[in-house]
N, C-alpha and C positions, 0 to 999 in steps of 0.2 A: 434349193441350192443357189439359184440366183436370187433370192430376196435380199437385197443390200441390209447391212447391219450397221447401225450406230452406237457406237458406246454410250450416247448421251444424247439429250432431248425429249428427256419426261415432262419439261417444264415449260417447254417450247409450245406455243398455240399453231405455229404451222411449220412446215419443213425449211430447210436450207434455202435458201435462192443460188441457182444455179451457176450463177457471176463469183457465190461467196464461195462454193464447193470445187469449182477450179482452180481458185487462188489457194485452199487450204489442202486438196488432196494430193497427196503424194505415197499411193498405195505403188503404182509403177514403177517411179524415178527412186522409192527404197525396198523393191523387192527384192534384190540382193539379203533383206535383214531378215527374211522371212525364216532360213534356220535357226538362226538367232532367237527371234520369237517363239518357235518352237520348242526351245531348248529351255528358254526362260519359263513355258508352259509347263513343261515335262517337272521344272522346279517347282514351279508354284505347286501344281497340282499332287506331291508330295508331303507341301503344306500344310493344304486344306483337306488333306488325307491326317498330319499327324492331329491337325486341328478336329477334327472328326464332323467336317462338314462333309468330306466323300469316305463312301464307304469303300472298305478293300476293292470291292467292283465293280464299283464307279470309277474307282482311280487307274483300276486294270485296262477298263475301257476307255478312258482318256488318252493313256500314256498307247495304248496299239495303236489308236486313231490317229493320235498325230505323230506318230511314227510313220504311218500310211498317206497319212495329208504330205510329210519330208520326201519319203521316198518319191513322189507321183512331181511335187513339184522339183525334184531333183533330178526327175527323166523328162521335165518338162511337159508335161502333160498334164497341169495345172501352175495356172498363176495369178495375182491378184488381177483384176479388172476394173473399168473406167467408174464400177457403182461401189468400189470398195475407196474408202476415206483413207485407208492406213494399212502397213500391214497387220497391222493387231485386230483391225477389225477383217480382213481377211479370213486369218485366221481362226478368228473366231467363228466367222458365217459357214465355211466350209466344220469345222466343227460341231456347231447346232445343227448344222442340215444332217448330219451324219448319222446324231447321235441324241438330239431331243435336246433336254430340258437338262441330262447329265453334262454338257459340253458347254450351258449354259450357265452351271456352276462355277467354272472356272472363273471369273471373273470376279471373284468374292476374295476380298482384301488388297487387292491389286488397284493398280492405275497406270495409264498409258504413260505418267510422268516417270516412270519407274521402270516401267517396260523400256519405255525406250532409251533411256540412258544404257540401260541393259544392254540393251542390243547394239547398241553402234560397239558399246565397250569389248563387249564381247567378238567383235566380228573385225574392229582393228587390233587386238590382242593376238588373235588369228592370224590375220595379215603384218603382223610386225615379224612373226617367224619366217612367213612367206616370202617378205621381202627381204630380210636380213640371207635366207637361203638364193637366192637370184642376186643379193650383194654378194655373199660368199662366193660366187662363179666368176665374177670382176676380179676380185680380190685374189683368187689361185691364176688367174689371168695374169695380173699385172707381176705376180710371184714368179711364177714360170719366166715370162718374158724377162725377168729381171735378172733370175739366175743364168740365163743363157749370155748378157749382154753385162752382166757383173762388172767385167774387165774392158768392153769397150768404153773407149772414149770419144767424149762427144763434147759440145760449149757447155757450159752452163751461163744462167743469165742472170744480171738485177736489171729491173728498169725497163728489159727487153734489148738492153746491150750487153755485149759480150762482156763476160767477167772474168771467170777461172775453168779451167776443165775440169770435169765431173766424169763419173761412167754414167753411161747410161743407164744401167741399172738401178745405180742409186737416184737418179733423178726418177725413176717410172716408181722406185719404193717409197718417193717423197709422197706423190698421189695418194700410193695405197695405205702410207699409216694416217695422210686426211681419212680417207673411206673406213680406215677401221675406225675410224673414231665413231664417224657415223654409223657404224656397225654397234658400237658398245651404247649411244646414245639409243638404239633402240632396246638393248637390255635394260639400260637406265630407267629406260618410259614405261619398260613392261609395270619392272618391279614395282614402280609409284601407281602404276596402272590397276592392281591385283587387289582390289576392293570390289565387292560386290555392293549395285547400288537396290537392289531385289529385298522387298520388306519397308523399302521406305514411303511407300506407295505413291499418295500428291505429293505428301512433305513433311507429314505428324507422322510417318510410320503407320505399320497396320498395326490395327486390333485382333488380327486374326491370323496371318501369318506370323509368328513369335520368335520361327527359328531358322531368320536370316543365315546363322553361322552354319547351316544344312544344307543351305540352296546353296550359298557362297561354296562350299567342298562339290557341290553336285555339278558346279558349272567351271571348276579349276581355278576358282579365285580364291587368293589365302584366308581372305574373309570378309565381314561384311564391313561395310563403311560404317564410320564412325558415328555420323550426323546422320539425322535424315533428311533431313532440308538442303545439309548440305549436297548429300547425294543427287536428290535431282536438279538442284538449283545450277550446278557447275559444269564445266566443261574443259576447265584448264587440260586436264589429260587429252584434249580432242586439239586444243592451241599447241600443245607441247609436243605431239604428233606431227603435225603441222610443221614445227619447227624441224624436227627430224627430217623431215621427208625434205622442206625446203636447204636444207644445211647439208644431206646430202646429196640432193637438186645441186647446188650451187658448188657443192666441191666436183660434183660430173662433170659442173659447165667449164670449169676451169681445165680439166681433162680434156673433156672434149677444143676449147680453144687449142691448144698445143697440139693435139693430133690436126686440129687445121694446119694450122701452122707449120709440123713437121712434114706432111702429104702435099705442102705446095711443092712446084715446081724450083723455088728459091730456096727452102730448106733440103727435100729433099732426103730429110733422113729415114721415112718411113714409107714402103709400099702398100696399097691395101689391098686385099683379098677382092675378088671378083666376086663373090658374094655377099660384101658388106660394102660398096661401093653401088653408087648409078652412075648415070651417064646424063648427056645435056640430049635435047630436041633436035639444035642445030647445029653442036660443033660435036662432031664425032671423036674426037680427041680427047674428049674430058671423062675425068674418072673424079668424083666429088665423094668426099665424104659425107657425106649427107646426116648420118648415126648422128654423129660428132654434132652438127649443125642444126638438128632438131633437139637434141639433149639439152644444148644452150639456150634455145628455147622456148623449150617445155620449163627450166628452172625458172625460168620469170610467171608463167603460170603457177607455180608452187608456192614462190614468194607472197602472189599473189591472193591464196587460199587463204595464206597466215595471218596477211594485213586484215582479209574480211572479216577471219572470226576474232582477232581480239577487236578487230570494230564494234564487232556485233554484242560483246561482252561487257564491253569498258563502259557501258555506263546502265546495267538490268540491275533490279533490285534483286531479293531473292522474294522467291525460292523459282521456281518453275516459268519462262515465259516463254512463248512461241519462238522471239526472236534466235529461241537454242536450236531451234528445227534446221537451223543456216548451219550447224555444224555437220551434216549430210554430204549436202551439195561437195563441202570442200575437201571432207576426209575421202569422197571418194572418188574424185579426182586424183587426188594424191596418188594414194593406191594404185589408178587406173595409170596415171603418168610411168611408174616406179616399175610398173609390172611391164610395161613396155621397153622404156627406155633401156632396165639391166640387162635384162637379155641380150639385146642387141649390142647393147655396147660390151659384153664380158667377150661375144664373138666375134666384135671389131679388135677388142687388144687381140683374142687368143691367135687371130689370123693374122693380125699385121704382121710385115715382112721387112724389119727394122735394115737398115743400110749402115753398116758399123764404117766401113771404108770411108763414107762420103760425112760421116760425122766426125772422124778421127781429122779430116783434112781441114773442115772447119774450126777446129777445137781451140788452133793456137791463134788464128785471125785476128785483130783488134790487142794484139797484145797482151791479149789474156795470161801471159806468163811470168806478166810484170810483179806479180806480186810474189814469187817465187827469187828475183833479185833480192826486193825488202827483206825477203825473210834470211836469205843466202848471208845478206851485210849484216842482220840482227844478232844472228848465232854466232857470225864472228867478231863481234860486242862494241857495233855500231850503232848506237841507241836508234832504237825506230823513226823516229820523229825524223834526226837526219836521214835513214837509211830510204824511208818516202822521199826526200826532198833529190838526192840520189838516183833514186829510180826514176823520178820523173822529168831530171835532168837528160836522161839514159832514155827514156822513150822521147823526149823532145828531139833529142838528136837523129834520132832514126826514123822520125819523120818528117826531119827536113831533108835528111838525107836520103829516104827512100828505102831506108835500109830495116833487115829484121832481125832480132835483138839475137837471136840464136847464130845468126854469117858475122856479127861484131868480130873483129880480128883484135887480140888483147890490148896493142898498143891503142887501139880507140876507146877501150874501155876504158884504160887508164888514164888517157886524154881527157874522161868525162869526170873521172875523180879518181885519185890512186888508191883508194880502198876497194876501186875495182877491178878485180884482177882475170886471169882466165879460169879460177876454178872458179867461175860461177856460170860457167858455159855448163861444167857439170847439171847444174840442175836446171836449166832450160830445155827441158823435155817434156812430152805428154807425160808420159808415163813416170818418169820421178815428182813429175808433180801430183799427181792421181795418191800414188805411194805414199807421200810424205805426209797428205792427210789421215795419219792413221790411229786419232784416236776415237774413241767409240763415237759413232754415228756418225766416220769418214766418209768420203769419199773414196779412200783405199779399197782395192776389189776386196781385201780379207775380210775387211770390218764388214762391208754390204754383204758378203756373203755369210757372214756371222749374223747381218741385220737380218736376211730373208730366212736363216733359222730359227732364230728367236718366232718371227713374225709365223711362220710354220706353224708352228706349236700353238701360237694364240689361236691361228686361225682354224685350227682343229678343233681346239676347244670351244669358239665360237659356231662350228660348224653341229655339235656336240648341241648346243642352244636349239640350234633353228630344228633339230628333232625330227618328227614324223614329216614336217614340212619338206625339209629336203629329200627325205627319200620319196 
C-alpha cells in the first residue's frame, strides 16, 4: 500500500534525486483533482473493457474499487501522500495495492498528458455551476434590495461628482446586470468548455481507447475534442476561466468600493449589519466594512492568476509541456477566492440597512437638477446648445448669489434670460426628475421596476443552469 508508484522510469539507470521530486510533485497541492481522476478512470476503464483488454470482471472489479478508493477519500480517510508524484499516480498505487496486476491494467492507452487535462477540465466545469449558484444569492440580493428602494431617491454620479438623481434601486441594478453578465460569461465558458480531452493520450491519440465519443457522454461532455494534440497541448478554456472569475473579481470590486463609500460617515447612505461588519482594536466607535475591503482585494489576486497563465502559454510549442502544470496553482485560487468572497458579500447586500431619507437630501446638492432646466427650455423649442448656455448662466448666478435654483423667485429667472419663466420651477424636483427619465432602462421607479422583472425571469432561468449545484 505504501510502495510509491511511478508512471515512468523503465529507462532511467537510477531514481529521482530528491531536490528534483520536490520541485516536480504535486500529489497534495492537487488532491482536490483526485475525483476527477477517478471519474476519468471509471471512463477509461470502460474502454479497455470495450477494447477487450479487461474482461467483464476485471472491469467489475475496477469500477467497485475506485468507487471505494472516492468514497474513503471523500470521508477523508485516505489521501495522497509526500511519496505520491501526482494524483494519478496515487490513484493508481492505492488501486494495485488493492487489486494486483488487474488495477495495473488500467493504464493501457492512456497518459497523464490526458488525464490531466481531464481533470482540471472537469472539476472547473463543476465549479462554474457552483459558483454561478453563490453568484445567483448576490444577484437575488442586489434584486430584493432594489425592489424595495425602486422609488428612493438618492445622487447619482460621473467622475464621482454629483450629476442627476437616480433611485437607488436602479443604481444597485446597474451592478447587478454587470454581475449577470458575469453570470452568462460562465455559461459561455461552459459551453466552449464541453469537449472531452480523454483518448487523446500524449498527443497521437490512443491506439487502444477508440471510443473517445463514450467516455465524452460518461463524463457529461458533448464530446470528444477534435484534435489530439490539440487536446492536450491547450489550456485556453483554463485563461478564459480565469478571465471570468477575474471580470467578475473586478465588477465586485467595484461594488464593493461604493459600499465603502456609501457606510462612510460622509455618505451615510447605507447601514451595515452587525454580522457583516468588524470593528477596530483601538477605537471603539468603528464599524468597517471589511467584506467590501477584502473583495477589492482579493480582485487584484484574480487579475493576477490571468496575467500568469497567458504568460505561461504565450510563448509553449505544442503539444504537452510542464509549463501547463502552472494552470492549477491559478484556477484554484480563483475558485478558492470566488467561493469565499460571494457568500459573504450576497449577505452584506441581503443585510444592509440602506437610508433612503439621508439619500433623498443629498440628491439635489451640487445642482444636480440643472439639467432638468436644459431640458424644461428644449421641449419648449429653445435649441439645446442655447438652452445649456442658459442653464449655466442660471447656475452661475446662484452661486454667486448663494442661492438654490429651486427658492429662484420668477422675476430673477427672467433677469437671467426671458425664456425663463416660473413654469420651470415645475420640474425642479427629485421626483419629477426621477419620472421624467421614463424610457426603457430609466431611471423612472416604473421602468426599474419593469427592469427588476425582466432581470427575474433571467435570473431564474440562470438559477435553472446552476442545477444540482444550487440545491
Amino acid at each position: 500500500m505504501n510502495e510509491p508508484v511511478r508512471l515512468w522510469g523503465g529507462r532511467f539507470r537510477k531514481p529521482p534525486d530528491p531536490r528534483m521530486m520536490r520541485l516536480s510533485s504535486a500529489a497534495s497541492a492537487h488532491a482536490r483533482l483526485v475525483p476527477q481522476d477517478i471519474a476519468g478512470g471509471k471512463a477509461h476503464a470502460a474502454e479497455l473493457e470495450r477494447a477487450g483488454l479487461l474482461s467483464q470482471e476485471e472491469y467489475q472489479t475496477i469500477l467497485a474499487t475506485l468507487d471505494a478508493i472516492a468514497a474513503e477519500f471523500d470521508a477523508g480517510r485516505l489521501s495522497p501522500g509526500a511519496e505520491d508524484e501526482d494524483v494519478h499516480s496515487f490513484v493508481e498505487r492505492v488501486l494495485t495495492a488493492r487489486i494486483g496486476a488487474t488495477g495495473a491494467k488500467l493504464r493501457a492507452g492512456r497518459s497523464r498528458n490526458d488525464q490531466a487535462a481531464n481533470n482540471l477540465k472537469l472539476y472547473l466545469r463543476q465549479q462554474a455551476r457552483l459558483i454561478g449558484a453563490m453568484l445567483a444569492e448576490l444577484l437575488d440580493a442586489l434584486a430584493t434590495q432594489a425592489q424595495a428602494h425602486a422609488g428612493s431617491v438618492c445622487p447619482g454620479f460621473t467622475h464621482l461628482q454629483s450629476a442627476q438623481p437616480v433611485t437607488f434601486g436602479h443604481w444597485l441594478m446597474a451592478h447587478a446586470q454587470a454581475l449577470s453578465r458575469d453570470a452568462t460569461r460562465l455559461q459561455d465558458w461552459d459551453a466552449r468548455s464541453a469537449l472531452s480531452p480523454l483518448g487523446a493520450a500524449a498527443l497521437a491519440g490512443s491506439a487502444i481507447a477508440l471510443r473517445p465519443d463514450l467516455s465524452a457522454k460518461a463524463l457529461g461532455y458533448d464530446g470528444p475534442c477534435e484534435n489530439s494534440v490539440d487536446a492536450v497541448g491547450s489550456r485556453d478554456h483554463v485563461a478564459e476561466f480565469l478571465f471570468v472569475a477575474a471580470m467578475l473579481a473586478t465588477n465586485l470590486s467595484r461594488l464593493a468600493e461604493e459600499v465603502t463609500l456609501w457606510t462612510s460617515r460622509q455618505f451615510g447612505w447605507v447601514a451595515l449589519d452587525d454580522g457583516f461588519a468588524t470593528g477596530s482594536s483601538i477605537m471603539p466607535q468603528k464599524k468597517n466594512p471589511d467584506i467590501a475591503e477584502i473583495a477589492r482585494g482579493r480582485a487584484a489576486r484574480l487579475t493576477g492568476n490571468l496575467m500568469a497563465m497567458l504568460g505561461a502559454l504565450k510563448g509553449l510549442p505544442l503539444a504537452y509541456n510542464r509549463d501547463l502544470a502552472e494552470d492549477k496553482p491559478a484556477a484554484f485560487d480563483a475558485v478558492d477566492v470566488l467561493s469565499q468572497v460571494l457568500p459573504a458579500f450576497a449577505g452584506l447586500i441581503e443585510t444592509m440597512q440602506p437610508q433612503p431619507e439621508i439619500m433623498r437630501a443629498q440628491a439635489g446638492a451640487g445642482f444636480a437638477l440643472a439639467t432638468e432646466v436644459a431640458d424644461h427650455l428644449a421641449r419648449n423649442g429653445v435649441p439645446f446648445a442655447q438652452a445649456h448656455e442658459i442653464t449655466g448662466a442660471l447656475i452661475r448666478y446662484c452661486e454667486e448669489m448663494g442661492r438654490e435654483m429651486e427658492a429662484l423667485e420668477p422675476v430673477e429667472l427672467r433677469a437671467i434670460d426671458p425664456r425663463l419663466d416660473e413654469s420651470v420651477l415645475a420640474v425642479l424636483t427629485l421626483d419629477a426628475a426621477v419620472a421624467a427619465r421614463s424610457g426603457h432602462g430609466g431611471t423612472a421607479p416604473d421602468r426599474v421596476r419593469e427592469q427588476i422583472a425582466r432581470y427575474r425571469d433571467w435570473l431564474a432561468a440562470f438559477e435553472g443552469w446552476t442545477g444540482e449545484a444550487r440545491r
